[in-house]
VEXDRENNU-331405 format. One record per residue: residue in three letters; x, y, z of N, C-alpha, C in turn. Coordinates in steps of 0.05 Angstrom, whole numbers, padded with zeros to 5 digits, always signed. Last residue first. Layout:
ALAXYZXYZXYZ...
//
This chain:
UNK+00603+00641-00089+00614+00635-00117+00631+00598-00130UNK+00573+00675-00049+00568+00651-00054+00582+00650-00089UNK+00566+00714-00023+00592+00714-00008+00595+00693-00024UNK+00521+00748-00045+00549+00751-00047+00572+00744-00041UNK+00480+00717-00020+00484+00721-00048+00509+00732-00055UNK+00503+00694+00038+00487+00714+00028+00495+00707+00003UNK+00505+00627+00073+00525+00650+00070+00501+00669+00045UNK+00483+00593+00128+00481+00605+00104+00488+00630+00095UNK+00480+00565+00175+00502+00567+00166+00507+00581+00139UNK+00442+00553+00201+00436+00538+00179+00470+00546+00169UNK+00432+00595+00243+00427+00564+00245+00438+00543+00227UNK+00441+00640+00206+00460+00632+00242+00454+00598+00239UNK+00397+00636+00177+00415+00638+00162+00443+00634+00186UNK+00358+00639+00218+00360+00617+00193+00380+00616+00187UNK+00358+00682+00248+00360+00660+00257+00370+00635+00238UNK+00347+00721+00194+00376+00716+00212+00378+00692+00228UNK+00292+00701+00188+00311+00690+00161+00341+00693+00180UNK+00267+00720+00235+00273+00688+00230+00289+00682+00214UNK+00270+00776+00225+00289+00752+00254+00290+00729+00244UNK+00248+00786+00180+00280+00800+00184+00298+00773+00206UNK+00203+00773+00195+00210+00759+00181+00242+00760+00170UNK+00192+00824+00238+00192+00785+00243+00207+00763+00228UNK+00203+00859+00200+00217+00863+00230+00213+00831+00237UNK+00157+00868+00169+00173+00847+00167+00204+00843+00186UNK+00110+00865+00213+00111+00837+00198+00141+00833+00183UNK+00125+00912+00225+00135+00893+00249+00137+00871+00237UNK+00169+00947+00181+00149+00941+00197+00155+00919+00214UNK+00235+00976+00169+00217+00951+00173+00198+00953+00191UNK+00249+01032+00128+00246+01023+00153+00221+00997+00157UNK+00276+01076+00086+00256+01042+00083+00272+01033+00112UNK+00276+01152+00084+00290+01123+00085+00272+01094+00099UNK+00251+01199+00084+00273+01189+00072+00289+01171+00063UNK+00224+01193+00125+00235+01212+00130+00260+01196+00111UNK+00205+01127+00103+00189+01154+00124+00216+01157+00132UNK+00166+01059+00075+00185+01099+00075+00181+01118+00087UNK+00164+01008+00099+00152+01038+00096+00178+01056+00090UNK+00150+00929+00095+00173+00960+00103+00162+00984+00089UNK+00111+00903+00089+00136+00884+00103+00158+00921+00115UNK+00066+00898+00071+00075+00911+00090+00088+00894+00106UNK+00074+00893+00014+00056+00871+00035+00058+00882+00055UNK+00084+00935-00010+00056+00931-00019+00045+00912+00001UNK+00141+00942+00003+00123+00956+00018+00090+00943+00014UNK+00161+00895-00026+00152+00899+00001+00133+00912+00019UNK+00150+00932-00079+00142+00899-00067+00136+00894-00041UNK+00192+00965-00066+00154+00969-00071+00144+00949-00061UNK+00235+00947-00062+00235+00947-00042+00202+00956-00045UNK+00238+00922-00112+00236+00899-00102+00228+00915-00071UNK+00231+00968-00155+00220+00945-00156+00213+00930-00128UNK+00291+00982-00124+00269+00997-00124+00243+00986-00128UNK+00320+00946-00144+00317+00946-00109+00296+00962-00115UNK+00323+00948-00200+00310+00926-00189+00310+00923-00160UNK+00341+01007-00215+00304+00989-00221+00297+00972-00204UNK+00393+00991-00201+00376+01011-00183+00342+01008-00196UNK+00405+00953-00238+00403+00948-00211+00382+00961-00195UNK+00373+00940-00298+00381+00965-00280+00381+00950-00254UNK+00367+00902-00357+00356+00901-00321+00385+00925-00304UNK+00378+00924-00399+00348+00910-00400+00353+00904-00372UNK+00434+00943-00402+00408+00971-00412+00384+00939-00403UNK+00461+00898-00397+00459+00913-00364+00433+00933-00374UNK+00459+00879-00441+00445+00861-00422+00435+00876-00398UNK+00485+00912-00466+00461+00895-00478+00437+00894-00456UNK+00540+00899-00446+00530+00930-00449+00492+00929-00450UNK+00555+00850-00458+00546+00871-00424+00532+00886-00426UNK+00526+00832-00522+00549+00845-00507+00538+00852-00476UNK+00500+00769-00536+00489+00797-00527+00512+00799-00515UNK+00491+00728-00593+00499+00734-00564+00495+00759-00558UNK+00484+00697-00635+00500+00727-00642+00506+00736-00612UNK+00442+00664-00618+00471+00651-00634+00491+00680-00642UNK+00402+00693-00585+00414+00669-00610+00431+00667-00604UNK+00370+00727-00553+00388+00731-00584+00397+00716-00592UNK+00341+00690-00526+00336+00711-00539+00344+00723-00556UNK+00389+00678-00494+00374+00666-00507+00353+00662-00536UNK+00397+00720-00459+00415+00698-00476+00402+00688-00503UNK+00346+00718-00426+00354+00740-00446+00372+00731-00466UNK+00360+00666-00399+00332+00664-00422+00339+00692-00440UNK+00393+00680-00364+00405+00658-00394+00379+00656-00413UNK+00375+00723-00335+00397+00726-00362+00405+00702-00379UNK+00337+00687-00303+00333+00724-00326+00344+00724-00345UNK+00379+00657-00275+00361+00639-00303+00342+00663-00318UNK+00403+00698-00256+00420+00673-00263+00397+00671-00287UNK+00359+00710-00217+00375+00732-00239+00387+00713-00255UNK+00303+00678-00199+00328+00681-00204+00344+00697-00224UNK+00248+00671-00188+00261+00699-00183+00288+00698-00193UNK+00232+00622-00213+00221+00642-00223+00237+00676-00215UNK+00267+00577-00183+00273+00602-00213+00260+00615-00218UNK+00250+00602-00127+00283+00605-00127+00284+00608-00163UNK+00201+00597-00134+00203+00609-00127+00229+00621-00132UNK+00192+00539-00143+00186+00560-00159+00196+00582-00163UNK+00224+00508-00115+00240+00512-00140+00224+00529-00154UNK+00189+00520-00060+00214+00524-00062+00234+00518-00089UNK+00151+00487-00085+00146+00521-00079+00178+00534-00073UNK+00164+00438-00092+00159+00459-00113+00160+00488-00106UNK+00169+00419-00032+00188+00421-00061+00194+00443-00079UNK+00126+00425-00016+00140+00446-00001+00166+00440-00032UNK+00100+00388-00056+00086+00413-00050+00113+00433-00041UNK+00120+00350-00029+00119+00345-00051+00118+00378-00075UNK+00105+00339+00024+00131+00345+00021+00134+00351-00008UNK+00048+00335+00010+00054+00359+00024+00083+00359+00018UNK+00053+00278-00016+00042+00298-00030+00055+00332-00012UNK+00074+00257+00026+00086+00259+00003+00084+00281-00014UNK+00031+00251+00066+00049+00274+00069+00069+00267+00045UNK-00014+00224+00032-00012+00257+00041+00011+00264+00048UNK+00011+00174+00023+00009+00194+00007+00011+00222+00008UNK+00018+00161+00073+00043+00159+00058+00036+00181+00041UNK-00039+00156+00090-00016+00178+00105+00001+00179+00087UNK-00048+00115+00055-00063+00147+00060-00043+00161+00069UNK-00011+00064+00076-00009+00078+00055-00029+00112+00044UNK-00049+00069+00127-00018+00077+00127-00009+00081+00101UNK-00094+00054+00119-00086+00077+00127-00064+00086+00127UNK-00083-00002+00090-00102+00017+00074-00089+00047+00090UNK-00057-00024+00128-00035-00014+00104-00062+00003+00081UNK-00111-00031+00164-00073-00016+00169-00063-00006+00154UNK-00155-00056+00141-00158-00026+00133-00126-00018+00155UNK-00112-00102+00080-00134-00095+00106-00120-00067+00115UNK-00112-00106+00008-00101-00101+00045-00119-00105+00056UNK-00129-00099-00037-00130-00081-00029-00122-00078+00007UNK-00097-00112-00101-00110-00124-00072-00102-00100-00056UNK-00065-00103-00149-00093-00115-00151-00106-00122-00120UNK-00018-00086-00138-00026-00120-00138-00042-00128-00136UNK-00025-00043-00149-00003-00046-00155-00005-00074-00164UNK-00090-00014-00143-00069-00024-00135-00050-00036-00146UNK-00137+00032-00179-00123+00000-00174-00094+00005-00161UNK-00168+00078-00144-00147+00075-00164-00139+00042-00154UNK-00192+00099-00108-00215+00085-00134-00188+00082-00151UNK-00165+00115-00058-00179+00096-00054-00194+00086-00076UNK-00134+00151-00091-00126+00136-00069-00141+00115-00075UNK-00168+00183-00102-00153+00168-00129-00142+00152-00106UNK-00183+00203-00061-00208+00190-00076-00186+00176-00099UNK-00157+00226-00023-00167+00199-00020-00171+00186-00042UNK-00130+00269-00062-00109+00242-00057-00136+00225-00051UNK-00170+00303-00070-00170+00282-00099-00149+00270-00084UNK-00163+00331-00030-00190+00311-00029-00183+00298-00045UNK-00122+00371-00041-00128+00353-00020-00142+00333-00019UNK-00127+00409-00072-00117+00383-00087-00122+00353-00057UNK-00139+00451-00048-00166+00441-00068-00152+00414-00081UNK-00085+00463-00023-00113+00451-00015-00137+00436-00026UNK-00059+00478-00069-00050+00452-00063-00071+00447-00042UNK-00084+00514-00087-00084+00498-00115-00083+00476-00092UNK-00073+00556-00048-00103+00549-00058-00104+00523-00069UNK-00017+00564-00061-00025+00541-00028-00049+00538-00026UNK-00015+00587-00106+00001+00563-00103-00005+00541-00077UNK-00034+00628-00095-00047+00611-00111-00039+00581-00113UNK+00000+00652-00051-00031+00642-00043-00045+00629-00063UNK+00047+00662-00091+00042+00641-00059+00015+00630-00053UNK+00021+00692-00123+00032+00667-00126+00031+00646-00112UNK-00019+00748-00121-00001+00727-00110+00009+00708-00112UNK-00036+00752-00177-00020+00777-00166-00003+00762-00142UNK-00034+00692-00227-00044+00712-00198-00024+00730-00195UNK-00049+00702-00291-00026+00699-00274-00038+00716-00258UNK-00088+00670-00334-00096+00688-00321-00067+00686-00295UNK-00056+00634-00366-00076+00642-00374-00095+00674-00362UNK-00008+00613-00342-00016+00622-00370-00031+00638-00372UNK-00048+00593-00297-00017+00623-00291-00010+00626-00321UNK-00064+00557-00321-00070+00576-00308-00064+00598-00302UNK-00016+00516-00319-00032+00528-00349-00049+00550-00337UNK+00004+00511-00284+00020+00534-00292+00010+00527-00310UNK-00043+00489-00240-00033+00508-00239-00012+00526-00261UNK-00036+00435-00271-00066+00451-00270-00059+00479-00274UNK+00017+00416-00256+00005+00423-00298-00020+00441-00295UNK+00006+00409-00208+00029+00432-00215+00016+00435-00238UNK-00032+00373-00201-00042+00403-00190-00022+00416-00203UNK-00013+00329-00227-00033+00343-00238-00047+00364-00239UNK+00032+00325-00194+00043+00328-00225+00009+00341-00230UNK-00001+00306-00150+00019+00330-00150+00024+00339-00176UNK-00031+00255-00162-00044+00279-00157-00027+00311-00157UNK+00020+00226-00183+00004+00229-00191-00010+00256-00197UNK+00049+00227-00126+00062+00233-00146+00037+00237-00174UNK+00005+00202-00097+00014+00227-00083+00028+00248-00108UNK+00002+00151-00114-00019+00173-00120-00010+00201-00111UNK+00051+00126-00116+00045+00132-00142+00019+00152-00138UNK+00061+00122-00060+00072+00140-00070+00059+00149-00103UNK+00007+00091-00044+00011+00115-00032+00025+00134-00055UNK+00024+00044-00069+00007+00054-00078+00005+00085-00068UNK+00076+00036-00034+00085+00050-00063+00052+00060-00079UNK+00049+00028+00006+00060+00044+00012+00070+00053-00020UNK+00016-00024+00000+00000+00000+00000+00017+00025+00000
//
């Protein structure tokens, strides 16, 4: 029941991700995050049910132990499955690295000089960009001149330092 588990977990996941980024084709949320943790709720129910109306591996269905215990398997597969993605969404969808090899890209086979590349993304655009952003969740404000952290993100300031103390994690610059 436990590889039945995995094949539905893997299953139901591959079908919420394809759901989701034809969607985001189609109509792209303003939040991501929250569409992305909508998708993976409303995916919740389809584990029992393909769970439980999907044939088995070996045609037999157990007794109701390895019936429950392969459920669990699934769900938290599926959830670990989930925290996966959101964490490779996230890291390429924002990544400068994979910006510039798709700009690359873009021109072919003739390549793009520095010069090219730096006129289509401005640093100073992109903290500016990124510190709005913030402000829009109220994570940080402008006042008397200068971007000061709210409390939400005054919180989220502590935990990533904790994280990054804990974890041993060196910044985008220190990393080559």
């Amino acid at each position: 029941m436990l590889v039945h588990g995995l094949i539905v977990a893997v299953a139901v996941t591959f079908g919420w991700i394809l759901l989701q980024n034809l969607l985001m084709h189609v109509r792209p949320a303003e939040n991501r995050m929250l569409a992305m943790a909508t998708g993976y709720v409303l995916s919740l129910p389809f584990v029992f049910v393909l769970y439980r109306w999907m044939p088995t591996v070996g045609g037999v269905m157990g007794h109701a132990e390895s019936f429950a215990m392969g459920l669990i398997n699934a769900y938290v597969l599926h959830m670990m499955l989930f925290f996966q993605y959101g964490n490779c969404f996230y890291h390429v969808e924002r990544s400068v690295t994979i910006r510039f090899l798709v700009e690359l890209l873009k021109h072919g086979d003739r390549g793009a000089v520095l010069e090219t590349v730096q006129t289509q993304y401005s640093l100073n655009e992109m903290v500016q960009q990124r510190m709005e952003v913030m402000h829009d969740r109220g994570l940080v404000e402008f006042r008397d001149g200068a971007w000061r952290l709210l409390p939400k993100g005054l919180l989220l300031a502590r935990i990533a330092a904790i994280g990054q103390w804990l974890f041993q994690m060196k910044g985008q610059h220190e990393r080559m």
